[in-house]
Structure formats: C-alpha cells, structure tokens
C-alpha positions in Angstrom: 67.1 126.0 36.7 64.9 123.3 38.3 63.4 120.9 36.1 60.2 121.8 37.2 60.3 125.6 37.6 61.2 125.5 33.8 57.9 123.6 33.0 55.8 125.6 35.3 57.3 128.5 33.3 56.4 127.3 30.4 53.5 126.1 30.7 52.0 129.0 32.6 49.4 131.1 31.2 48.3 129.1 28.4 45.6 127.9 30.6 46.2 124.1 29.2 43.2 121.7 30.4 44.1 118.2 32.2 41.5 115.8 33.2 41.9 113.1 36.0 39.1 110.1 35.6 39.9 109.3 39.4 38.3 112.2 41.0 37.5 110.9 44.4 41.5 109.9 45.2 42.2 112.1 47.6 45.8 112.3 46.4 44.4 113.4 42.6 41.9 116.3 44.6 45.0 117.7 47.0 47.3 118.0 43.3 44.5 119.4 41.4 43.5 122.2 44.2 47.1 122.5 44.3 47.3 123.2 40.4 44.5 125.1 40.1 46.0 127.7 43.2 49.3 127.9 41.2 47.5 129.0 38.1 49.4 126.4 36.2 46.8 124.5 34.4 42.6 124.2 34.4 41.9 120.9 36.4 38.8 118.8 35.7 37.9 116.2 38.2 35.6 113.1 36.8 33.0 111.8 39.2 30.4 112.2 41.6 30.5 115.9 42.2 28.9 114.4 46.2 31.6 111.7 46.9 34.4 114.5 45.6 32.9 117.3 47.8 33.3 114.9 50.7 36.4 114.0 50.4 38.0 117.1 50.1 35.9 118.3 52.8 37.6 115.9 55.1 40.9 116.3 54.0 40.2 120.2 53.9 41.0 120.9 50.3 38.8 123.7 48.2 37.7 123.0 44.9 35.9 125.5 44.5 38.6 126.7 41.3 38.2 122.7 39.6 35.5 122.0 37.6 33.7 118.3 38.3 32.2 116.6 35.6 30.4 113.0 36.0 30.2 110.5 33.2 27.1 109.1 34.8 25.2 111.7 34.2 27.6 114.6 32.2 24.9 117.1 29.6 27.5 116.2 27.0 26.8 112.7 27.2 24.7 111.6 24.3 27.4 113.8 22.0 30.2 111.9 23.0 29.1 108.5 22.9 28.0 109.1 19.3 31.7 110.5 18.5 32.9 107.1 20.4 30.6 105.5 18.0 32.1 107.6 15.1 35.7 107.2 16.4 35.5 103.0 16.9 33.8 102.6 13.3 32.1 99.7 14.0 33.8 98.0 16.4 31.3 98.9 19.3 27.7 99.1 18.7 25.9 102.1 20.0 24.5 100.4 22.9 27.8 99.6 24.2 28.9 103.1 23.1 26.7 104.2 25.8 27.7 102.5 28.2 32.0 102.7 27.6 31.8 106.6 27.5 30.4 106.4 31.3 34.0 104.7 32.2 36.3 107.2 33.7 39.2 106.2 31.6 36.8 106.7 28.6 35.5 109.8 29.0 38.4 111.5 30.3 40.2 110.4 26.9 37.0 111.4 25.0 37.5 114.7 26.3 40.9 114.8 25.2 40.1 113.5 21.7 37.4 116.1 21.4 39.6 118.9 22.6 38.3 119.8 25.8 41.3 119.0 27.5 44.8 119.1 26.6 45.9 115.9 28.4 44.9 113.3 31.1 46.5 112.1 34.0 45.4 108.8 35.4 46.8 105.4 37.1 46.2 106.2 40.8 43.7 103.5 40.8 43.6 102.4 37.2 46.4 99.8 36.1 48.5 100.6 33.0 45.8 98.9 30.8 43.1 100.7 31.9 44.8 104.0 30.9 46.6 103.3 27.8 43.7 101.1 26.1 41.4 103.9 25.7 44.1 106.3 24.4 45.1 103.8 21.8 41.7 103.1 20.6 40.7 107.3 20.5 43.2 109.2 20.2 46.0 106.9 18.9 49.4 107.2 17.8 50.9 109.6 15.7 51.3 108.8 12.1 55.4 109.3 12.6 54.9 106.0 15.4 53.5 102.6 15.1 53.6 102.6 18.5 53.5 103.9 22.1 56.7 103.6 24.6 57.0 104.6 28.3 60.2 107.4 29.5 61.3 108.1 32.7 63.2 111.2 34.0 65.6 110.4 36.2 66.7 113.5 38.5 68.8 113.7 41.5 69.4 117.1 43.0 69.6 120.3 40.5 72.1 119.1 37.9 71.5 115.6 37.4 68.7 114.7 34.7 68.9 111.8 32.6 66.0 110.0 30.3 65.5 106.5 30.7 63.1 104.4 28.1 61.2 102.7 27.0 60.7 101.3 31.0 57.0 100.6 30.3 55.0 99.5 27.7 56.9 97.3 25.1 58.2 94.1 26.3 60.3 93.0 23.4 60.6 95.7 20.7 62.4 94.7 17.0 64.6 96.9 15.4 62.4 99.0 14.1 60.5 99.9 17.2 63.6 100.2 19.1 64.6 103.4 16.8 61.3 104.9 16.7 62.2 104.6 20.6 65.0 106.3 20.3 64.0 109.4 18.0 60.8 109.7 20.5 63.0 109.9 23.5 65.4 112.5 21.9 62.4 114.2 21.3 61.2 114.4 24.9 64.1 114.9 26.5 64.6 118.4 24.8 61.3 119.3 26.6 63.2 119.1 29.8 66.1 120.8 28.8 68.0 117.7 28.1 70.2 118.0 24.8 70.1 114.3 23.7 72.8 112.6 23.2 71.6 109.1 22.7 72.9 105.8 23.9 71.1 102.5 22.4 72.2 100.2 25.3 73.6 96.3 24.9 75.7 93.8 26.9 78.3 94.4 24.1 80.1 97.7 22.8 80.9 97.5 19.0 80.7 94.2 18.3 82.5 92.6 21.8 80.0 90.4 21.9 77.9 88.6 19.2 74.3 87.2 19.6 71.0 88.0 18.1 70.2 90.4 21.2 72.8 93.0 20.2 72.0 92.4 16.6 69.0 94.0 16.9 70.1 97.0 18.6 72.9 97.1 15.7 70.2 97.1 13.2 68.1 99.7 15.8 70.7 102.2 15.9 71.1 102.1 12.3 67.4 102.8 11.3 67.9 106.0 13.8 70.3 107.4 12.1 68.1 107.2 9.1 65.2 108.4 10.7 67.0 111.1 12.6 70.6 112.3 10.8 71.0 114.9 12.3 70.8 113.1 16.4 73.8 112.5 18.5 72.8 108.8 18.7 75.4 105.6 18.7 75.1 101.8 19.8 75.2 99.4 20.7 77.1 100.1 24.0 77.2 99.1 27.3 76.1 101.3 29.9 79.6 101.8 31.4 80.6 103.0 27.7 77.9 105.2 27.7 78.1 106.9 30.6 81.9 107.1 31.8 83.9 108.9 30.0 87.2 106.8 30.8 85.6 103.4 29.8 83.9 105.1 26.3 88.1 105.8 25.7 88.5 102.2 25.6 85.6 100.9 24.3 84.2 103.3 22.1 86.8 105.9 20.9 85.5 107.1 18.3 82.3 108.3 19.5 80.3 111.4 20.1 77.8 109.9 22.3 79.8 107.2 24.5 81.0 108.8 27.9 78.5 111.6 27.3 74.7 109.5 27.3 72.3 111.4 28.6 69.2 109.1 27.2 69.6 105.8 27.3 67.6 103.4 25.4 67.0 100.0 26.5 66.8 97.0 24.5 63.8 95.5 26.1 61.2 96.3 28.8 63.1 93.5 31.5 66.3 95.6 30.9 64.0 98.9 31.1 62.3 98.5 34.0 65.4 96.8 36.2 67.9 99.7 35.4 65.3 102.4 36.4 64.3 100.7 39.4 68.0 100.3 40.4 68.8 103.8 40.0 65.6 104.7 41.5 67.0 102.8 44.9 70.3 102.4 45.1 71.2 106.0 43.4 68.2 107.6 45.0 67.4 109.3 41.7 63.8 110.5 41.4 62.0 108.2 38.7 59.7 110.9 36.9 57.0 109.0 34.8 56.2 107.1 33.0 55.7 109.3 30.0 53.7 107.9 26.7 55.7 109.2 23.7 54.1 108.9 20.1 50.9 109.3 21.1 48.5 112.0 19.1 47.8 114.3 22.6 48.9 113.4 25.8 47.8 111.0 28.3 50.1 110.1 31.8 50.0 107.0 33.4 50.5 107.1 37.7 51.7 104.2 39.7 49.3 103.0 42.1 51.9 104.1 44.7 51.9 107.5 43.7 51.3 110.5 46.0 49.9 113.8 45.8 53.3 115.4 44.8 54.1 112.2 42.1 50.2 113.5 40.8 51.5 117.2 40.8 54.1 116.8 39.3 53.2 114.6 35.8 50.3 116.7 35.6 52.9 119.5 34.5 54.7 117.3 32.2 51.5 116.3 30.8 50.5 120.1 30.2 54.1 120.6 29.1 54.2 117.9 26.0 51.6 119.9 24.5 54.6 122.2 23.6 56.7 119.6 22.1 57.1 120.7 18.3 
C-alpha cells in the first residue's frame, strides 16, 4: 500500500487537531481546505481571520470547514499566557508572557501543550528555530530523550521507503545521543510500515578504519543495544555494507542488519543532511520531513520551499505520530 493511503487510513476518523501558525500562506490555506474536504484531520489556521479570507478568496479556496483563530486578539488569550507563565516558571515575566503567546509559533504550540490540538505544522515562513524553540521550551522532550532529532522518509515509487536521520537538528551528537537516535528512528519508522532494521553509519565497517569518529558510533551502537535488545541494529558500517547485500558478505558477514538497512543513522548532521540531499537529487527519492522524534506531542517543521502538497502531506504524518505507542 501507499505510504500515505496507510496514514490517511489510520488516521481517519479520530478527528486529530493540527494547527498551522502561518495562516495567510497560501500554500498552508490550499493543504488545510484540502484536509479538511478529505475528512482527515480538524485544521486550525492562526491569523487574521480578514487577511486569510482574502487570500483564499483569490486563490479560490473555501474555508468555510477550518476554524481561524488570531493570537492578537483569540478569547482564550489571557488563559494561555498565564499557563505560558505557569509553564516557563520564571523565566518570562508576565508582561512578556503576554506578549510571546501573541507569536504564531507560540500559540500554536500553546495549543498543543494545552490539548487543543494534536500537533502543529509550521516552517513555510518560519526558520527551523522559530519552530522548534517554542516546542522545546512547552511541550519538551520526552522523559525517554534528552533530546530532539530530525528523520526523513525517503520514498521513491510504491516499494521503496527508507528512514534517514537525524538530517536536521544535531550537529555533532556523542554517543549517547547518537543511540537515543537510533531507538527514536526505529521507533518512527514502524509508523510507516517500515520494519527497522537499523544501520549506525561510519567511513569504516568493523573496525577497517580507526579514528575517534567511528569510535563514537562504536560506543553509539553499543548503548542501543542496551537501550533497545530486542532491535535489529549493528554498526558501525559503511553505507555500501549496509545497504548491498554482496558488499555486507564481505564486510560484515556476520550480520543481521548489513545488506538489509532500511534506517540509516548518521553520525553527524554534515553527514545527515549531504546523504539525504544526494538521494533526494541524484536518486530522485522523495525527501519526506523533517520529522521531530522525542518530542512530548508533535510538532513538523516545513522547508521554506515547501508546497502545498509537501504541507499536505506532513500534516498527515504529524496527525499520524499521535499513534506511535
């Protein structure tokens, strides 16, 4: 099955909430009407319920099913920047509580902190920053992660689907943080109907090479095993180990995972965002993401270059990871 006929069916008719703080985009309007006609999740646009009414007037797109909320003026406002105040404990004054719950970004992750939405979507506009601070400072990570990490899913045609990470966030991770990576990844890969068999990737394959580079991912793929016994996981291995099943012969025999890697884990964000960039163009794989794993509830991050059908889509697999066990 398609990757994303089996979210749509899984997510459908659980009526999951996702709010997009950059309401006005025309691309974010078109995949939220969109949404809200498939009856796959309950879209909230943030901002000026004037400046969103004319842009989809001119692009010809009904909202009449999305609900528009405004952080400049929303009932609910008082509430929330008093539960920002709460949340913070003292590291923003109630004044300036105020004033941060009227950002976008903010709001849209107070919502989610509250639960009045299961998820946000933003990054049209918004850098990386912009998105992930608030989520780190309201709803933060999970007590299992000491920190956040970025996935892609790589897909080309029906029967190719691979999980790339972490291709985002951290630019050198240690050992430690590296196998958290790991176990995350595993974690959301099954959520796409990916079994995981987990690659930790290196410029050496059991010990060829020797440097404090592939140390750590030594050291990384041990910790996973501890934190995850029962995971198909191995490295450290080099991608041609992990993925072709005539090199892992030579260069990894004895391994369940090498020649059969279908999430590979990248020593550090360089590494991470080259690899899926290069598969992106030269293998014409679509790059699905990125995804923020280990974070308490959900929150997507766009590239600026996304379009309406990029917003479609990680709106599902926002609305999706509410199912991850």
């Amino acid at each position: 099955m398609d990757l994303f006929d089996s979210l749509k069916q899984k997510i459908s008719g659980k009526n999951l909430r996702i709010v997009f703080p950059e309401g006005t985009d025309a691309r974010i309007i078109g995949a939220a009407v969109r949404l809200a006609a498939d009856g796959l999740i309950a879209p909230t646009l943030l901002g000026n319920a004037e400046e969103i009414s004319k842009v989809a007037g001119e692009k010809g797109f009904d909202v009449s099913k999305v609900t528009i909320r405004d952080p400049q003026t929303d009932a609910f406002h008082a509430e929330m920047a008093k539960a920002f105040f709460d949340r913070r404990n003292g590291k923003a004054t109630e004044e300036q509580a105020d004033q941060i719950v009227r950002d976008p970004n903010y709001f849209g992750t107070m919502l989610v902190f509250l639960g009045e939405a299961d998820g946000m979507v933003s990054g049209a506009v918004h850098s990386t920053a912009d998105t992930v601070r608030p989520a780190l400072q309201i709803i933060k990570t999970r007590p299992d992660a000491s920190r956040i990490s970025g996935a892609f899913i790589m897909q080309r045609g029906r029967d190719e689907r691979y999980l790339f990470a972490d291709n985002a966030i951290n630019i050198d991770p240690n050992s430690q943080e590296l196998a958290e990576i790991a176990v995350e990844s595993a974690k959301t890969a099954k959520l796409f109907d990916i079994d995981p068999k987990v690659a930790l990737l290196s410029f050496s394959t059991k010990g060829s090479a020797k440097a404090p580079q592939v140390d750590k991912v030594v050291e990384a793929t041990k910790i996973a095993h501890e934190l995850a016994p029962e995971l198909a996981l191995d490295g450290e291995l080099q991608f041609d180990a992990a993925f072709v099943p005539t090199v892992a012969k030579l260069k990894a025999p004895d391994s369940e995972v090498a020649g059969n890697a279908n999430v590979f884990i990248f020593p550090d964000l360089q590494a991470g965002n080259i690899g899926y960039k290069i598969a992106q163009r030269f293998g014409n794989f679509e790059a699905i993401g990125p995804i923020l794993q280990g974070l308490n509830k959900p929150v997507s991050d766009l590239s600026r270059g996304a379009n309406e059908e990029a917003v479609y889509k990680l709106a599902i697999i926002t609305a999706a990871q509410n199912l991850i066990a």
